[in-house]
C-alpha positions in Angstrom: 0.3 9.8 21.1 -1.3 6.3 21.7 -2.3 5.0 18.1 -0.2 4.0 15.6 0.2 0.8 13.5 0.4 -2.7 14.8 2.7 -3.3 12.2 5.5 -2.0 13.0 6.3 -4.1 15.7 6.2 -6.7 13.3 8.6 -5.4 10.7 11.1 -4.0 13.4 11.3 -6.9 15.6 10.9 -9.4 12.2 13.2 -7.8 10.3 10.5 -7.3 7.3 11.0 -3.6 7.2 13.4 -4.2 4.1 12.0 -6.7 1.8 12.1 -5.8 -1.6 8.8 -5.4 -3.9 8.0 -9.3 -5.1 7.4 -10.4 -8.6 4.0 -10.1 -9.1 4.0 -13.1 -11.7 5.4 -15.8 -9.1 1.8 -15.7 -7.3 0.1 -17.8 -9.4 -0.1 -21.6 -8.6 1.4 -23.9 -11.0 -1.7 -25.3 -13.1 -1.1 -29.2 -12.8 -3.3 -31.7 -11.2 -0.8 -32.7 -9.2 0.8 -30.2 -6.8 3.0 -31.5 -4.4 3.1 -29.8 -0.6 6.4 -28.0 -1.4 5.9 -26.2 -4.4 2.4 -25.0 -2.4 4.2 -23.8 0.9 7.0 -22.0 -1.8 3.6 -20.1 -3.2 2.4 -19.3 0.6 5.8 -17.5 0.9 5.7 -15.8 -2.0 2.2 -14.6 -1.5 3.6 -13.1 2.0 6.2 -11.8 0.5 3.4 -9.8 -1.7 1.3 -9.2 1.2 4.3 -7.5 3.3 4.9 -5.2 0.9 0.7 -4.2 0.1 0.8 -3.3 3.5 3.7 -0.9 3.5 2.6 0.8 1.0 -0.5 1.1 2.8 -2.8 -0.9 0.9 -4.3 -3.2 3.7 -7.2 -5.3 1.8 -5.5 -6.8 -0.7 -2.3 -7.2 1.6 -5.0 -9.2 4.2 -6.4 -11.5 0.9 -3.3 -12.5 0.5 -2.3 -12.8 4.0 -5.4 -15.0 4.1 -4.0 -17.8 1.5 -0.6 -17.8 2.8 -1.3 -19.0 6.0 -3.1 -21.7 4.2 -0.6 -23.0 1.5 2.2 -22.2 4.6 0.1 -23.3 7.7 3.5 -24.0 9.1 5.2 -21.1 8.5 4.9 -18.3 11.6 5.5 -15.4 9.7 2.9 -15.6 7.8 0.1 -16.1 10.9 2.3 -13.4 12.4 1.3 -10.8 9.3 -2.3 -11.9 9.3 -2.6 -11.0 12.7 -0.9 -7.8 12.3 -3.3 -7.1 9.4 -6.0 -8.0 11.3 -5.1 -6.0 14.2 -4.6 -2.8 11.6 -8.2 -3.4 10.4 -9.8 -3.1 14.8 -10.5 -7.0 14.2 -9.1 -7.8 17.5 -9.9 -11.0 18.2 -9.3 -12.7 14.9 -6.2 -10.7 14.8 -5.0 -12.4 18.3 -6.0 -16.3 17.4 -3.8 -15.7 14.3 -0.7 -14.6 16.5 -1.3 -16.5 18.9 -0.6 -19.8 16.1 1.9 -17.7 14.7 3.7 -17.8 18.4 2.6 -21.6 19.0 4.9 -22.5 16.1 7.6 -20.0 17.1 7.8 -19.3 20.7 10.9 -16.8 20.0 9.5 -14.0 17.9 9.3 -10.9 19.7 7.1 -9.2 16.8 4.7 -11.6 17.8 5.0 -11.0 21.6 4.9 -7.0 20.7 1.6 -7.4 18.8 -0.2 -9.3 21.0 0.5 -6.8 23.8 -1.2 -3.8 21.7 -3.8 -6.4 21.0 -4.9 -7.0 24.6 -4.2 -3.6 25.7 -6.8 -2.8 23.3 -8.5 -4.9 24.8 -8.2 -3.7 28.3 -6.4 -6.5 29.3 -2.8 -4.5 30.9 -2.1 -7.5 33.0 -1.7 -9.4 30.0 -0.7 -7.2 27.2 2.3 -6.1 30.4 3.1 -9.7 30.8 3.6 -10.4 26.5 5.4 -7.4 26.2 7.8 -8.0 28.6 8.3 -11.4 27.4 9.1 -9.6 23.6 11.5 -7.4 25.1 13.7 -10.4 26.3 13.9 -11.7 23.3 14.8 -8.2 21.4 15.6 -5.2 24.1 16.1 -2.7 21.9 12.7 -1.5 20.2 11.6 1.6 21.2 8.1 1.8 20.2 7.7 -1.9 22.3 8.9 -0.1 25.3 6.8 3.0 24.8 3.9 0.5 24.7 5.3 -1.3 27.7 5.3 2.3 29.5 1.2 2.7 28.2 0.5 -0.3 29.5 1.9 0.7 33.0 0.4 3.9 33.0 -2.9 2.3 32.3 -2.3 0.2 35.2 -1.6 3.5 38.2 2.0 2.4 38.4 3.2 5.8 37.0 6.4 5.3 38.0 7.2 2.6 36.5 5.7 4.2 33.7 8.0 6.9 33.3 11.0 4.2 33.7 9.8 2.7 30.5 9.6 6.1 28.2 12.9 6.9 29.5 14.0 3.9 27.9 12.5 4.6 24.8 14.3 8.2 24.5 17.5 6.5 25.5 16.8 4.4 22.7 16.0 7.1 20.2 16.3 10.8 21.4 13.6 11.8 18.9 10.9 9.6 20.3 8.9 12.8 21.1 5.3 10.5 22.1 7.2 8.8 25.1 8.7 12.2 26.1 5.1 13.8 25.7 4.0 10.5 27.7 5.7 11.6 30.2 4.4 15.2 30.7 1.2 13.5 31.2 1.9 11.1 34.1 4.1 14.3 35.3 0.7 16.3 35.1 -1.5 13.7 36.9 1.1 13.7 40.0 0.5 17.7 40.1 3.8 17.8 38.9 3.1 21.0 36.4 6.2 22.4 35.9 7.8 18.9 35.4 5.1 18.5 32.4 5.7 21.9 31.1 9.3 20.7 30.3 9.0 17.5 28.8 6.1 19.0 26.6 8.0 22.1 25.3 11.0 19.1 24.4 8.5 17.1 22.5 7.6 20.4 20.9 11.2 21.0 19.8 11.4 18.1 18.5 8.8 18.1 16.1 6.9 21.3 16.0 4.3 20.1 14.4 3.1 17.8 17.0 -0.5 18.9 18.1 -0.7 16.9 21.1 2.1 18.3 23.8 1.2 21.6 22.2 -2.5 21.4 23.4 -0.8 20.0 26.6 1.2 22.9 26.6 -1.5 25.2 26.8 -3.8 23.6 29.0 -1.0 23.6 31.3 -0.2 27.5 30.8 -3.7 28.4 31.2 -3.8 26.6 34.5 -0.8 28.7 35.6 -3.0 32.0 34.5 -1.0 32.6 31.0 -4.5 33.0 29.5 -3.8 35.1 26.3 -0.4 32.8 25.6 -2.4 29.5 26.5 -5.4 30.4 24.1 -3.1 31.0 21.1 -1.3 27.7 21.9 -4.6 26.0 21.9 -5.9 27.2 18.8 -2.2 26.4 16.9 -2.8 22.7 18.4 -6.1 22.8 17.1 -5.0 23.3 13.3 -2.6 20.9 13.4 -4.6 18.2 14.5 -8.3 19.1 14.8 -8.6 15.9 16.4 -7.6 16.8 19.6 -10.5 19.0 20.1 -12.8 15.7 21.2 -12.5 14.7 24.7 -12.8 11.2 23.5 -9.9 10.8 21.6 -7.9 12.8 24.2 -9.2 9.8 26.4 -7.9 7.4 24.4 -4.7 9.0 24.1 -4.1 8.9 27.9 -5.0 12.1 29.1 -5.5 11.8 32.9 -8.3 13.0 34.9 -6.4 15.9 36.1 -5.8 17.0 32.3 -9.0 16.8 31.2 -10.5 18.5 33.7 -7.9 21.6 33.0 -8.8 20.8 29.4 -12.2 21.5 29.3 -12.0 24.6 31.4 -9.6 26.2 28.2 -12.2 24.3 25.8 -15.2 26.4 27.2 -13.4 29.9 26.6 -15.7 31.9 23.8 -12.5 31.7 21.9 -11.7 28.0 22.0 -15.3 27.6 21.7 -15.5 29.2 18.3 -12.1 27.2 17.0 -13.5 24.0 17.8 -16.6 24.9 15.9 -15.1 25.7 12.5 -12.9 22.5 12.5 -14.3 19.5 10.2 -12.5 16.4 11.3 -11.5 14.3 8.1 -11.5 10.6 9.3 -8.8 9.8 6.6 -6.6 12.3 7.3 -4.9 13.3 10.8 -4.7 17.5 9.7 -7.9 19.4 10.6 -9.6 21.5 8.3 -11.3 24.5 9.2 -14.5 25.2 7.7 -15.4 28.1 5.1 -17.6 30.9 6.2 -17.3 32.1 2.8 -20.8 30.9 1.3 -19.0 31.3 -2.6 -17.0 28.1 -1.0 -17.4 24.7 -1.1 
């Protein structure tokens, strides 16, 4: 499980995580001709402070506006570069997203929220060198962030060094027991070595830990259909499936860091008549991560 917010490095490593919801009424600027630099950079705050909280609660366009005017009534201020970036970076506006960080870390070298999001930014990118080399330099300055290490151990994987890969989402779980992605991470570099029974283990863990996760379930039953547990494997599948129809395109598998060796296996299970026939009844819903299986009933929407 690759994707998730650029944010949260930001509010773990920051420390925003717990701000509490502003006072609307403090945004507007005092009406005199005469505004002094102070009382503007005191607005800029406050208008982060607003635009912190939009974007927890998941409402990313008005969070960005305000973003946007912060960082000019506070052009010194990092945090507030540091959110616009993050914003930026939520909305697949890469490269605006890393010139605002990167100003946001030219007037505050030390902030690892910074260093975290401008490694997912470049290893969007395709830049692992460099997204390595910032994360890394994050995890100095704040160890202890497990979703910065899980990216860490992307970023390695994307690079062949599968071992040190797997040193990385070890840390992670160390870190938090219940980080199921870095352990279903790891079934995946396990299954590109031809370890299979290796991956079979750390996929049924992830499973135990949250059974709900489609991912190491499909996994799962790639890997069990390999082995020749066909019926087992196809009911596996088709569980995945409806948990996460997304899973059915080999595209997002992709971008979710399924090896060659995986998707190979995977497209053998997906051209069974019975997978075949799943896949085709599942509408994807782009705003939602559950898929939906389509009505054959024609007194249905």
């Amino acid at each position: 499980m690759l994707q998730r917010s650029t944010l949260i490095s930001l509010f773990l490593a920051l420390g925003l995580g717990s701000l509490a919801q502003p006072s609307w009424g403090q945004v507007v600027i005092p009406r005199t001709l005469k505004i002094d630099a102070k009382q503007l950079e005191e607005t800029g705050l406050v208008l982060f402070k607003e635009a912190v909280f939009l974007s927890q609660v998941q409402r990313v366009e008005p969070a960005l506006a305000r973003a946007k005017l912060a960082t000019q009534l506070a052009p010194n201020a990092p945090e507030t570069w540091a959110l616009l970036g993050g914003l930026y970076l939520n909305q697949k506006e890469t490269d605006k997203g890393i010139a605002a960080l990167q100003k946001s870390k030219s007037l505050d070298a030390k902030n690892p929220g910074v260093h975290f999001s401008l490694g997912a930014a470049y290893f969007s990118k395709g830049n692992y060198p460099q997204a390595a080399e910032l994360l890394q330099a994050g995890l100095k300055i704040k160890p202890d962030v497990p979703e910065a290490i899980f990216d860490l151990g992307n970023t390695y994987y994307k690079m062949g060094s599968h071992a040190n890969a797997i040193t990385e989402y070890k840390k992670a779980v160390a870190l938090n027991e219940k980080f199921w992605p870095a352990i279903n991470n790891i079934g995946l570099v396990e299954y590109e070595k031809g370890n299979v029974k290796r991956a079979i283990k750390q996929w049924q863990s992830a499973i135990a830990i949250d059974e709900k996760s489609g991912e190491p379930q499909l996994a799962l039953a790639v890997a069990l259909y390999k082995q020749g547990n066909q019926a087992e494997a196809i009911s596996q599948a088709q569980q995945a499936l409806k948990i996460d129809g997304r899973y059915s395109k080999i595209d997002f598998l992709v971008e979710n860091l399924w090896g060659d060796r995986l998707i190979a296996d995977t497209k053998i299970i997906f051209a069974t008549p019975q997978l075949k026939e799943t896949i085709s009844k599942i509408r994807i819903d782009p705003d939602a991560p559950e898929a939906e299986e389509t009505s054959t009933d024609p007194e249905k929407p």
